[in-house]
C-alpha atoms as a printed R data frame, in Angstrom:
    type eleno elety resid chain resno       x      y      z
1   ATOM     1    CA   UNK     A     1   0.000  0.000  0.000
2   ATOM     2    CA   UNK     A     2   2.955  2.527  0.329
3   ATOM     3    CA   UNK     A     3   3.319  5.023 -2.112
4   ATOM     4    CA   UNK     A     4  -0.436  4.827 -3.092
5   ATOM     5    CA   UNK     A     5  -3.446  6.245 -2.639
6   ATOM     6    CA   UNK     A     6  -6.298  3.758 -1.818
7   ATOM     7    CA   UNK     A     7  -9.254  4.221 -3.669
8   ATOM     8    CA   UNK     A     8 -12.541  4.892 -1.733
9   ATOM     9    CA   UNK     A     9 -14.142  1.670 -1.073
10  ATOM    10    CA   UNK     A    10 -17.137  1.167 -2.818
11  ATOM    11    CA   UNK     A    11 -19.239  4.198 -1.851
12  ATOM    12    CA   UNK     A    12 -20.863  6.616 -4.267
13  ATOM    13    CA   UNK     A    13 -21.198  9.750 -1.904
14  ATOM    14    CA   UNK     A    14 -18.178 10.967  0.066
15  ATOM    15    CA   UNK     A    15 -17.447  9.251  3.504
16  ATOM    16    CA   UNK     A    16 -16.001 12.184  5.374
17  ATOM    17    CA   UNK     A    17 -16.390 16.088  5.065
18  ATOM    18    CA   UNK     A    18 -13.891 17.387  7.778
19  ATOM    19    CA   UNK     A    19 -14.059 21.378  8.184
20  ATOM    20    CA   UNK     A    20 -10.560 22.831 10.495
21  ATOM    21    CA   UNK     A    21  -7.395 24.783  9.712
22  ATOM    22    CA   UNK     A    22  -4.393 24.237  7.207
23  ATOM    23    CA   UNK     A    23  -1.368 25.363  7.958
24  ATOM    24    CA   UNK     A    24   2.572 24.680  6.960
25  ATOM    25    CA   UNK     A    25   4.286 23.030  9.626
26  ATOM    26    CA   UNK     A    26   7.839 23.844 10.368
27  ATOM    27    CA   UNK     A    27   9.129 21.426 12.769
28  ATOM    28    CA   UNK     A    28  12.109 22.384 14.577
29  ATOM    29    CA   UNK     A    29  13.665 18.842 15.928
30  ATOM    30    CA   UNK     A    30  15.498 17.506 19.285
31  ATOM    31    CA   UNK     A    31  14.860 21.118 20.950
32  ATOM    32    CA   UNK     A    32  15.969 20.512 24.841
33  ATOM    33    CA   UNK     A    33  13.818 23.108 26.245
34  ATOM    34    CA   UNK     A    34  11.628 26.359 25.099
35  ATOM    35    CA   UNK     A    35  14.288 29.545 25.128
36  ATOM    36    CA   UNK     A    36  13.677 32.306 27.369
37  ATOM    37    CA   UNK     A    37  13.452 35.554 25.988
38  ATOM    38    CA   UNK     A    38  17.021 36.967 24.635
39  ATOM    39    CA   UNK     A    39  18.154 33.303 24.687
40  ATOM    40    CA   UNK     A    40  19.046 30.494 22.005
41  ATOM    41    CA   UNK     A    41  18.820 26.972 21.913
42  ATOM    42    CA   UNK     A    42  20.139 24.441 19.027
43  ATOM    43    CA   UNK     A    43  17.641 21.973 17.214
44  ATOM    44    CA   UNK     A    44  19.293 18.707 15.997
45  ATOM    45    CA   UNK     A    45  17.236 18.883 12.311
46  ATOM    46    CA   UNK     A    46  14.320 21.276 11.151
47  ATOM    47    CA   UNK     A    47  11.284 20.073  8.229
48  ATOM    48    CA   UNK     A    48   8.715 21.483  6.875
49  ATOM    49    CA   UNK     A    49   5.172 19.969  5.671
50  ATOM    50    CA   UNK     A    50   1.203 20.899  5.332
51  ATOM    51    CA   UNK     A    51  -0.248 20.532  8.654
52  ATOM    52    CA   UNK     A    52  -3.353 22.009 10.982
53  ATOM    53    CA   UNK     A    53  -5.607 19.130 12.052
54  ATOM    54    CA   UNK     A    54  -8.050 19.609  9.049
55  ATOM    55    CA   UNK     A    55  -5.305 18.940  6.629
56  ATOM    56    CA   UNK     A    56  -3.580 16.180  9.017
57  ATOM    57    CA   UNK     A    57  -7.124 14.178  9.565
58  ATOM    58    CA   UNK     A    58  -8.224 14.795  5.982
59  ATOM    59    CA   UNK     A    59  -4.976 13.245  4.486
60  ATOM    60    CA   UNK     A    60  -4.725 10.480  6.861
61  ATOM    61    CA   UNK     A    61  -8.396  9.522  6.147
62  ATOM    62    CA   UNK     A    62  -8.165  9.373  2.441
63  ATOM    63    CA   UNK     A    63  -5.010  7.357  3.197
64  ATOM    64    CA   UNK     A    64  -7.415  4.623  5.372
65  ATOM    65    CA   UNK     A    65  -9.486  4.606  1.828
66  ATOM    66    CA   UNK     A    66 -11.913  7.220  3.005
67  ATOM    67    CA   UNK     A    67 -13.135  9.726 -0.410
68  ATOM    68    CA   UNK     A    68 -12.438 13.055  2.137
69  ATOM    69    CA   UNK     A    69 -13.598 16.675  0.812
70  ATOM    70    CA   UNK     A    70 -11.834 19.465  3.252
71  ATOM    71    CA   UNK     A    71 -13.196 22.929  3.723
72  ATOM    72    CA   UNK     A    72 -10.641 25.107  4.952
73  ATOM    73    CA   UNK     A    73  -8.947 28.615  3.230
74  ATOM    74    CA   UNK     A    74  -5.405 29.215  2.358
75  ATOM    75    CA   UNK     A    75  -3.867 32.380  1.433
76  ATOM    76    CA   UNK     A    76  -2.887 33.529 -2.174
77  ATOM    77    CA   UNK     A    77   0.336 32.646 -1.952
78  ATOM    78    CA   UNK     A    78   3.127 29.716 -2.988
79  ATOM    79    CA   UNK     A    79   2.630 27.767  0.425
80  ATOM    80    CA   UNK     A    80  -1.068 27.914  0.089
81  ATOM    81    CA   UNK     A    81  -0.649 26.646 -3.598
82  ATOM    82    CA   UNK     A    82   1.384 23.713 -2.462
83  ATOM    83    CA   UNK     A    83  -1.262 22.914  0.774
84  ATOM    84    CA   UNK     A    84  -3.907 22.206 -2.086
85  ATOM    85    CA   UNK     A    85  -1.304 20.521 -4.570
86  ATOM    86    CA   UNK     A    86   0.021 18.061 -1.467
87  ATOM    87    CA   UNK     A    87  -3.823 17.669 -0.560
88  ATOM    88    CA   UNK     A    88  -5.196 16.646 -4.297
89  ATOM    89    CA   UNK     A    89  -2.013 14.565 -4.798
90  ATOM    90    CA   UNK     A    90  -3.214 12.433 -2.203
91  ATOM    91    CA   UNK     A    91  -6.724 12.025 -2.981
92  ATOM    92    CA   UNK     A    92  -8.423 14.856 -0.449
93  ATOM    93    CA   UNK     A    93 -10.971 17.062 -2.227
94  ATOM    94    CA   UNK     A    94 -10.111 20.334 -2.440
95  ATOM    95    CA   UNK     A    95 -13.160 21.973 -4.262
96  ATOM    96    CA   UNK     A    96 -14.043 24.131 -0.442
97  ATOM    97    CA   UNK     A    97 -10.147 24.977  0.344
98  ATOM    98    CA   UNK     A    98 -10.718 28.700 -0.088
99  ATOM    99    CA   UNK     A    99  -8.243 31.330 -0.926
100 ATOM   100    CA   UNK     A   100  -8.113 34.752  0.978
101 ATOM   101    CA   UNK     A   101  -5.772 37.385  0.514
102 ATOM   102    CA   UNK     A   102  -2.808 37.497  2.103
103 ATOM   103    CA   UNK     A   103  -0.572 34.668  3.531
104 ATOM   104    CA   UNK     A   104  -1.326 30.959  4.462
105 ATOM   105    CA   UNK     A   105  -1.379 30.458  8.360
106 ATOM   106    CA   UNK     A   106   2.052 29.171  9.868
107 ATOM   107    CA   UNK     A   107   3.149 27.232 12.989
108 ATOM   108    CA   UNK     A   108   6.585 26.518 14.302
109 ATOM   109    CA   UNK     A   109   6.805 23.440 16.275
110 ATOM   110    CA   UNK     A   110   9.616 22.654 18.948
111 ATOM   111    CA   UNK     A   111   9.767 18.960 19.094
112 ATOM   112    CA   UNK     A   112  11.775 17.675 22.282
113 ATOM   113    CA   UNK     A   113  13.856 14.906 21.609
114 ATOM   114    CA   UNK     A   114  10.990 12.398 23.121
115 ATOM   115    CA   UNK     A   115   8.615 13.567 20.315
116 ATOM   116    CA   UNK     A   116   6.836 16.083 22.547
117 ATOM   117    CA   UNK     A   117   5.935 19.445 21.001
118 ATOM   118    CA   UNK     A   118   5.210 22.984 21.540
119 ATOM   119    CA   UNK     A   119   3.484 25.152 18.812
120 ATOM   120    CA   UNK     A   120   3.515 29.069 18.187
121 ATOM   121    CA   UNK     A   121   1.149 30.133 15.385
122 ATOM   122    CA   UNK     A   122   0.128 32.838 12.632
123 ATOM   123    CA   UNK     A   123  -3.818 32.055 11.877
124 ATOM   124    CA   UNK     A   124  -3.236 34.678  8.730
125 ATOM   125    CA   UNK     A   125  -5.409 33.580  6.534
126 ATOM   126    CA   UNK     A   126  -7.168 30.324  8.327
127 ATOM   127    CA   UNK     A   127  -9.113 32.902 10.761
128 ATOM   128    CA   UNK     A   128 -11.156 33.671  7.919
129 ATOM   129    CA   UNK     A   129 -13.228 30.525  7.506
130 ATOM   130    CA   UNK     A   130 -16.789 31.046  8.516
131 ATOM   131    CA   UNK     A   131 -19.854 28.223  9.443
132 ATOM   132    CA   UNK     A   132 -21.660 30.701  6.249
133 ATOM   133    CA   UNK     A   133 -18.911 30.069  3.661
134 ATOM   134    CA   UNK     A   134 -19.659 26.618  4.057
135 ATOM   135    CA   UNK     A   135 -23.914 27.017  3.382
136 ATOM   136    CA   UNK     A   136 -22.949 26.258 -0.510
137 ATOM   137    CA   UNK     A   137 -21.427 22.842  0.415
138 ATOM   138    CA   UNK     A   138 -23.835 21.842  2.516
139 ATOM   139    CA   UNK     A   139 -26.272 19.515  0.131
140 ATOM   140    CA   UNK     A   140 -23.281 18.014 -0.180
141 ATOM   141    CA   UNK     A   141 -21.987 17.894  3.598
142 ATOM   142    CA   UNK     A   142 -25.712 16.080  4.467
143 ATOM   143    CA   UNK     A   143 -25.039 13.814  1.627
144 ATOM   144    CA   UNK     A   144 -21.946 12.543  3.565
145 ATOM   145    CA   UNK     A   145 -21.113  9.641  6.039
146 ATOM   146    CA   UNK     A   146 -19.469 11.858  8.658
147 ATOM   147    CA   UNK     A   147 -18.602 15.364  9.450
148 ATOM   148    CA   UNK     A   148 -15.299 16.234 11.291
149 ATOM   149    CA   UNK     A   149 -15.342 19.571 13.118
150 ATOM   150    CA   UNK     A   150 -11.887 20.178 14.006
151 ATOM   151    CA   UNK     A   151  -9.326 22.725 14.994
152 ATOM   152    CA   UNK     A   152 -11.802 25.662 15.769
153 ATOM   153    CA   UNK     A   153  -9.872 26.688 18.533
154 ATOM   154    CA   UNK     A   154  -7.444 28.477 15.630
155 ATOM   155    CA   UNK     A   155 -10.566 29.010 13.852
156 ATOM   156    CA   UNK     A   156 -11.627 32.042 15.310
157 ATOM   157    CA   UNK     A   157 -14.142 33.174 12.103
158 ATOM   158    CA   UNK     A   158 -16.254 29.882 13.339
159 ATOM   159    CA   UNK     A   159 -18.914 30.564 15.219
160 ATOM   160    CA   UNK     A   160 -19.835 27.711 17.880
161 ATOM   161    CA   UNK     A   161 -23.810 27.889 17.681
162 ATOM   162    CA   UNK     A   162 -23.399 28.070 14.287
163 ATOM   163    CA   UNK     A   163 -21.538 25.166 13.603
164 ATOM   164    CA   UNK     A   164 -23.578 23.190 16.145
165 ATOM   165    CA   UNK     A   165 -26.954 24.103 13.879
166 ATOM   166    CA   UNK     A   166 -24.711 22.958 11.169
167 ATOM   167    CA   UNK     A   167 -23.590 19.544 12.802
168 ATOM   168    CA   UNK     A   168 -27.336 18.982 14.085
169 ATOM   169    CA   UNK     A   169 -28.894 19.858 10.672
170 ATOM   170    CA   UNK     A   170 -26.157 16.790  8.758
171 ATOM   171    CA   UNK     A   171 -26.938 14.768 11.711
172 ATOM   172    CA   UNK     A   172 -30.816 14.894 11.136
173 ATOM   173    CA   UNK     A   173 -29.666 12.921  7.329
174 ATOM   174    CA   UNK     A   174 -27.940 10.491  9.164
175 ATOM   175    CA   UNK     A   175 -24.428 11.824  9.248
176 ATOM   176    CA   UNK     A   176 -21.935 10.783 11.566
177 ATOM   177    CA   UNK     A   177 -20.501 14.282 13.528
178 ATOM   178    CA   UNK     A   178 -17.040 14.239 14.833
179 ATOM   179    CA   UNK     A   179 -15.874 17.327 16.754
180 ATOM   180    CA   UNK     A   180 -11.904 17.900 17.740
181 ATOM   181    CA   UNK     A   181 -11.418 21.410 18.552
182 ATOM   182    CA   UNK     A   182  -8.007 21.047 19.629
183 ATOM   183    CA   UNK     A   183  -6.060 23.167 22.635
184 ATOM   184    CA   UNK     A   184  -6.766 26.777 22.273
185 ATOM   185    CA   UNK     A   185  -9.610 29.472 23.169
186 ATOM   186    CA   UNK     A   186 -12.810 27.177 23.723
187 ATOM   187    CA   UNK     A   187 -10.364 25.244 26.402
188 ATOM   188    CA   UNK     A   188  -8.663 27.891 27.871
189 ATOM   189    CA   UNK     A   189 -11.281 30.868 27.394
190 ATOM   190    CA   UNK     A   190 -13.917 28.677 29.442
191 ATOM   191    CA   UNK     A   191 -15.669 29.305 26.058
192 ATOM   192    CA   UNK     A   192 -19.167 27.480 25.765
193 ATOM   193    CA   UNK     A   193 -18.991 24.373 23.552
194 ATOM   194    CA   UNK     A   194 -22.392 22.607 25.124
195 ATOM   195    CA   UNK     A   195 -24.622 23.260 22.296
196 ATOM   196    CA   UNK     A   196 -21.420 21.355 19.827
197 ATOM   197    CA   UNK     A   197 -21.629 18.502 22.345
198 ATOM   198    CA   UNK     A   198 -24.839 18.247 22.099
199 ATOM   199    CA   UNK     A   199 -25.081 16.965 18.565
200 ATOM   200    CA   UNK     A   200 -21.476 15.151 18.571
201 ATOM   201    CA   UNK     A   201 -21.753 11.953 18.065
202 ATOM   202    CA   UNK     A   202 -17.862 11.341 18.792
203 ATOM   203    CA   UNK     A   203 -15.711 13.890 21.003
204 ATOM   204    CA   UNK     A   204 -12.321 13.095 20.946
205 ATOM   205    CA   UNK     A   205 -10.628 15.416 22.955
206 ATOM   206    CA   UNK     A   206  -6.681 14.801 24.603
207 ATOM   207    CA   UNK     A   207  -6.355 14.203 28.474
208 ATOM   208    CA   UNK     A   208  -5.230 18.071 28.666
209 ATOM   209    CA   UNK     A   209  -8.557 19.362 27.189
210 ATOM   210    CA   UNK     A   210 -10.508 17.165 29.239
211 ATOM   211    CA   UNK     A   211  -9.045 17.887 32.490
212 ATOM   212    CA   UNK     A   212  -9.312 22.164 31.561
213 ATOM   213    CA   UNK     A   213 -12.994 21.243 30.821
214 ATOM   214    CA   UNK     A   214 -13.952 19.188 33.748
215 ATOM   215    CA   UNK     A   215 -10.975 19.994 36.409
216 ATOM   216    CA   UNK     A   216 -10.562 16.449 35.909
217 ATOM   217    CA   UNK     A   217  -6.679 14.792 35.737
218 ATOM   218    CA   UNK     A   218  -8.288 11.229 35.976
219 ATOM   219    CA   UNK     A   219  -9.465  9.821 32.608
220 ATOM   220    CA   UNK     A   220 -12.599  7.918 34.316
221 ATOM   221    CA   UNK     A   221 -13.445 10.954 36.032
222 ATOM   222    CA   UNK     A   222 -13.397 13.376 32.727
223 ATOM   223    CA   UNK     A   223 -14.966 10.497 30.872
224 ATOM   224    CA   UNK     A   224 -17.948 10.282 33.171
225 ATOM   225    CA   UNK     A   225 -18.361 14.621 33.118
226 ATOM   226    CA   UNK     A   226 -17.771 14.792 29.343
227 ATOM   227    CA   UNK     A   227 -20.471 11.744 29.004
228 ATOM   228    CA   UNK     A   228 -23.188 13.203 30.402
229 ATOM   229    CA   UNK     A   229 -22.493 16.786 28.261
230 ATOM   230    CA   UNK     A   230 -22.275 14.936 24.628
231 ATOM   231    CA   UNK     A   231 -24.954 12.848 23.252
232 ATOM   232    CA   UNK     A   232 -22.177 10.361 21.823
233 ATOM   233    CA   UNK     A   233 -19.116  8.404 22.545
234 ATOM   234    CA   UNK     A   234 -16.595 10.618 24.347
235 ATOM   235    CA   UNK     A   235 -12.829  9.240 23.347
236 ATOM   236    CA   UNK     A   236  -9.613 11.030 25.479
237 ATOM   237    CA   UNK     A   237  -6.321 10.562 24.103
238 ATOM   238    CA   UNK     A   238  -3.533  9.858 27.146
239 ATOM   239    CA   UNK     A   239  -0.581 10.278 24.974
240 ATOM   240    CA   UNK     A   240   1.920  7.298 26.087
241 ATOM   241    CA   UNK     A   241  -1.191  5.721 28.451
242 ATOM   242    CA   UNK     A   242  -2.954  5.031 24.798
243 ATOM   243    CA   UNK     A   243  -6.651  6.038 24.423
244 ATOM   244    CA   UNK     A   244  -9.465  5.750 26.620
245 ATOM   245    CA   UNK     A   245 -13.463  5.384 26.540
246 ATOM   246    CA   UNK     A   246 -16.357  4.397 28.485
247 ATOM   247    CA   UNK     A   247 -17.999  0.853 28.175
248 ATOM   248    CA   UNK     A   248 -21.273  1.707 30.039
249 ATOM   249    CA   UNK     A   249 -19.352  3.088 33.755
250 ATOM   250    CA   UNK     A   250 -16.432  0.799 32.417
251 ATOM   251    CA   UNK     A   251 -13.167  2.194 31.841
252 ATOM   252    CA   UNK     A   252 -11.813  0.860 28.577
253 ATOM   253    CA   UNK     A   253  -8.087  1.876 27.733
254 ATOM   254    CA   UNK     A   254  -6.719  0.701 24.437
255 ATOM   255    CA   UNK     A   255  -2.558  0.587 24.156
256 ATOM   256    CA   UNK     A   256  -0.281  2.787 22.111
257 ATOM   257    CA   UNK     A   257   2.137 -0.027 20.375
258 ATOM   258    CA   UNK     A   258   5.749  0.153 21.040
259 ATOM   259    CA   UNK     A   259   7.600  2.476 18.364
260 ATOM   260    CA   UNK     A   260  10.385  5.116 18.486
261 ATOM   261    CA   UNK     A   261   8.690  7.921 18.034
262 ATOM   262    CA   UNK     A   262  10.353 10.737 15.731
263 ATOM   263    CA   UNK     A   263   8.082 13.562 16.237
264 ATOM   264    CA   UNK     A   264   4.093 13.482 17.667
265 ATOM   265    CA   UNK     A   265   3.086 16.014 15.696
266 ATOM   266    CA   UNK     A   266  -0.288 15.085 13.972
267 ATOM   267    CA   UNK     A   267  -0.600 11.720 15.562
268 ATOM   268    CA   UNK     A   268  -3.821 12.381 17.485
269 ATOM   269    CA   UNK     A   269  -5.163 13.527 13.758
270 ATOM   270    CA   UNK     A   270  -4.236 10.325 12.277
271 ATOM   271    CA   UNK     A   271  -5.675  8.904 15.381
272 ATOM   272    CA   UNK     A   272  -9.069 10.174 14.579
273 ATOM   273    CA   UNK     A   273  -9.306  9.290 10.911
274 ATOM   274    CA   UNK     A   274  -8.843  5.599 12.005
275 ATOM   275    CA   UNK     A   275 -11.615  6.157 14.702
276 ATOM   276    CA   UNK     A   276 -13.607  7.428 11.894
277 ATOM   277    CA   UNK     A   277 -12.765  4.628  9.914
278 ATOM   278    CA   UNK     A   278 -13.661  1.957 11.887
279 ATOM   279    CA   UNK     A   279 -16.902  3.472 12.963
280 ATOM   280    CA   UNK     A   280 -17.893  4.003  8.947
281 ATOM   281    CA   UNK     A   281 -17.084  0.292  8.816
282 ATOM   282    CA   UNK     A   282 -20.141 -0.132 11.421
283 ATOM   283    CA   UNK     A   283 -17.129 -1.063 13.817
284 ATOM   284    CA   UNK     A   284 -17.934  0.003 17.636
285 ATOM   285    CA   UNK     A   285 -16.217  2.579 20.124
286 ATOM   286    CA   UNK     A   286 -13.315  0.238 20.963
287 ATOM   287    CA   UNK     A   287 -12.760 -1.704 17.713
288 ATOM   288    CA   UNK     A   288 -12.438  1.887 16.340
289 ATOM   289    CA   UNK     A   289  -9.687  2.762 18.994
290 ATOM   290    CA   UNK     A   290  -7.811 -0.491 17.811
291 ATOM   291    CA   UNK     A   291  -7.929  0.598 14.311
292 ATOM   292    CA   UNK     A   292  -6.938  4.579 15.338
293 ATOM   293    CA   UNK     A   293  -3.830  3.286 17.296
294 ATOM   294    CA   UNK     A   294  -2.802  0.911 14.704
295 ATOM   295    CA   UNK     A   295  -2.629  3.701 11.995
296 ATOM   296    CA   UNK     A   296  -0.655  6.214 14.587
297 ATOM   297    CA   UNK     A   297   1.897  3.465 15.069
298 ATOM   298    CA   UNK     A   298   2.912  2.996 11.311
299 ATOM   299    CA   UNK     A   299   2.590  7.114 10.921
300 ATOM   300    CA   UNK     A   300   4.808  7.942 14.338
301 ATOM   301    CA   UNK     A   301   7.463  5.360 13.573
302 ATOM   302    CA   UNK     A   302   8.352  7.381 10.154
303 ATOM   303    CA   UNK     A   303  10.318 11.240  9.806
304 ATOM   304    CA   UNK     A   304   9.609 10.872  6.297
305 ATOM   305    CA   UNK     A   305   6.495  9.337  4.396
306 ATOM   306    CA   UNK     A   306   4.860  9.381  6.887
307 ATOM   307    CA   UNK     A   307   1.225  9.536  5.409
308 ATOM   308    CA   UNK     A   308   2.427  5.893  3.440
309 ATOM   309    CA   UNK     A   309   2.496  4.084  6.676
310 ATOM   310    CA   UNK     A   310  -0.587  4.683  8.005
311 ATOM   311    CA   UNK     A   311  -1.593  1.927  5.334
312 ATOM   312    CA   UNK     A   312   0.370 -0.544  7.559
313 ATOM   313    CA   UNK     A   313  -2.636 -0.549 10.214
314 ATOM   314    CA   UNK     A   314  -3.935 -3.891  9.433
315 ATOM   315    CA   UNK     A   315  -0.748 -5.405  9.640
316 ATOM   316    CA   UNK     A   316  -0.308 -3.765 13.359
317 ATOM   317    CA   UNK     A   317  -4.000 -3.869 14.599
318 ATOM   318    CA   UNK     A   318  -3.932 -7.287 16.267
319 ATOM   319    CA   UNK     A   319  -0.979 -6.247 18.179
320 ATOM   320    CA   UNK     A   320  -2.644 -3.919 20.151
321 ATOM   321    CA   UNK     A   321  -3.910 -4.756 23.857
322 ATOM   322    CA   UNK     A   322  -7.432 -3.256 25.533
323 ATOM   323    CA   UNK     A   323  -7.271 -3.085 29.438
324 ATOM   324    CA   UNK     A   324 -10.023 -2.974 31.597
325 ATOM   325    CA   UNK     A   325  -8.705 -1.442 34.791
C-alpha cells in the first residue's frame, strides 16, 4: 500500500467532510527546552510539511481509503498553492479549500527529543473561515457519512452555535458528527462548547482538554463529566497511556504499540481518521480505537512518508492490547 493512494471503497457519496485549519508546519527537531526571551537553543534537524488538524485528519483519512472533501482557506500565496497541490495529490478534495488574501497560516513546532511538542502560530489567513462560507457545500456535507469539526480553537471566524446548527442539521440525514477542537480558546477561554456537544456523536478530545474542561486529571473521572455533556461516545487521548473510553461506567483503555517515536506532531489527527474509519465500517467505540492506534503506530514510527504508513494498520491492529482497569 505505500506510495499509493487507496481508492474509496465502494461508496458513491463521500465518507467524510472534515471542516478545520491548514497550515505549513515547520518542525524544529530535538529542541531541549523552550528559550527564554534573549536566549538560544540548538535543534538537531528542522522540516517542513502541510499541517493544521483539518489537513492532518483529511490526508490520513483518504489514506485509510476514506473519499475526504476538506473545507478550509489558504492564502494567495506559494505555500497555500502547495497545501492544495500536497492535498489533491493524495486524494483529499479540495473543491471548499478557499483562498483569501494574504498569507497561508504558519506554525513553528519545537519537538523535544521524546517527540513532545510545543506550537507558536500565525492564523493569517485560516481565521477567515466562517460556518456561512460553508452554506454552498452543505447539500453536499448532508449527503456525507461523517462530518469532522476540528481545529476551531485556531478558527476564530467559526462561530460555535453556528456550527452546532450545522452539525445537528447533517446529523438529522444520518451523518456521523465528529468534533476535535483542539487546545486553544474554547479550552482555555472557558468558552461554551455545550450546544457542539450536544449533537457530537464522537468527542475526541486529549487528556489536557478534558481535564481544563472538567478539572478532571483522571481519565474515568473526565470520561464520566464529558459523558453526560455529549450525546455520543466521548474518546480522550492519554498520549503514552494510549486512548481511553467508556464501556457503560467501564473504563476501557486501548494501548499505544511500542515504536520510536520521531516527532508526535499530527498523531492524534491520524488517530481520529482511524476512529472514523472503523466506525464508517459499522465497527464500535473500541474496535475503532484499535484501528486509530494501529494507523498512529505505522505514521509515528516514520520522519519521512509518513502519510504511506498509516496503510500498515492492518498489519499492526492485532498487536494492540485493551485493558479494563
Amino acid at each position: 500500500m505505500d506510495g499509493a493512494v487507496p481508492e474509496a471503497a465502494g461508496h458513491s457519496r463521500t465518507d467524510l467532510w472534515v471542516v478545520g485549519n491548514v497550515l505549513i508546519d515547520v518542525m524544529m527537531k530535538g529542541v531541549p527546552e523552550v528559550p527564554r526571551w534573549g536566549e538560544e537553543v540548538l535543534a538537531t534537524g528542522r522540516s517542513e510539511q502541510v499541517g493544521g488538524q483539518g489537513a492532518n485528519l483529511a490526508r490520513a483519512a483518504s489514506r485509510l481509503g476514506l473519499s475526504t472533501e476538506l473545507a478550509a482557506v489558504v492564502g494567495d500565496d506559494e505555500p497555500g498553492a502547495r497545501i492544495r497541490e500536497t492535498l489533491a495529490t493524495e486524494g483529499v478534495g479540495v473543491d471548499a479549500l478557499g483562498v483569501a488574501a494574504g498569507q497561508t497560516a504558519c506554525a513553528i513546532a519545537l519537538v523535544r527529543p521524546d517527540g513532545e511538542r510545543a506550537f507558536i502560530t500565525d492564523l493569517a489567513a485560516s481565521a477567515s473561515l466562517t460556518v456561512g462560507e460553508l452554506t454552498r457545500h452543505e447539500t453536499t456535507i448532508q449527503g456525507s457519512r461523517a462530518v469532522a469539526l476540528v481545529g476551531t480553537s485556531n478558527l476564530p471566524g467559526i462561530d460555535l452555535a453556528a456550527a452546532a446548527m450545522l452539525l445537528e442539521r447533517a446529523r438529522s440525514h444520518g451523518v456521523l458528527t465528529v468534533f476535535d477542537p483542539g487546545w486553544g480558546q474554547e479550552i482555555t477561554s472557558g468558552r461554551d462548547i455545550d450546544a457542539i456537544l450536544r449533537v457530537t456523536d464522537v468527542f475526541l478530545p486529549n487528556l489536557d482538554e478534558a481535564e481544563a474542561l472538567t478539572g478532571k486529571r483522571d481519565a474515568h473521572a473526565a470520561l464520566t463529566v464529558l459523558g453526560a455533556r455529549c450525546s455520543g461516545t466521548v474518546i480522550v487521548t492519554c498520549g503514552e497511556q494510549g486512548s481511553a473510553t467508556l464501556d457503560g461506567d467501564e473504563l476501557v483503555m486501548v494501548e499505544p504499540l511500542p515504536v520510536v517515536v520521531d516527532n508526535a506532531v499530527g498523531a492524534g489527527d491520524v488517530f481520529a481518521a482511524g476512529v472514523i474509519s472503523g466506525l464508517l465500517d459499522d465497527g464500535d467505540a473500541v474496535s475503532a480505537m484499535v484501528r486509530g492506534t494501529a494507523a498512529t503506530a505505522g505514521y509515528l514510527s516514520r520522519a519521512e512518508d509518513r502519510y504511506e504508513a498509516i496503510g500498515r494498520w492492518r498489519e499492526l491492529e492485532s498487536y494492540v492490547k485493551i485493558r479494563r482497569p
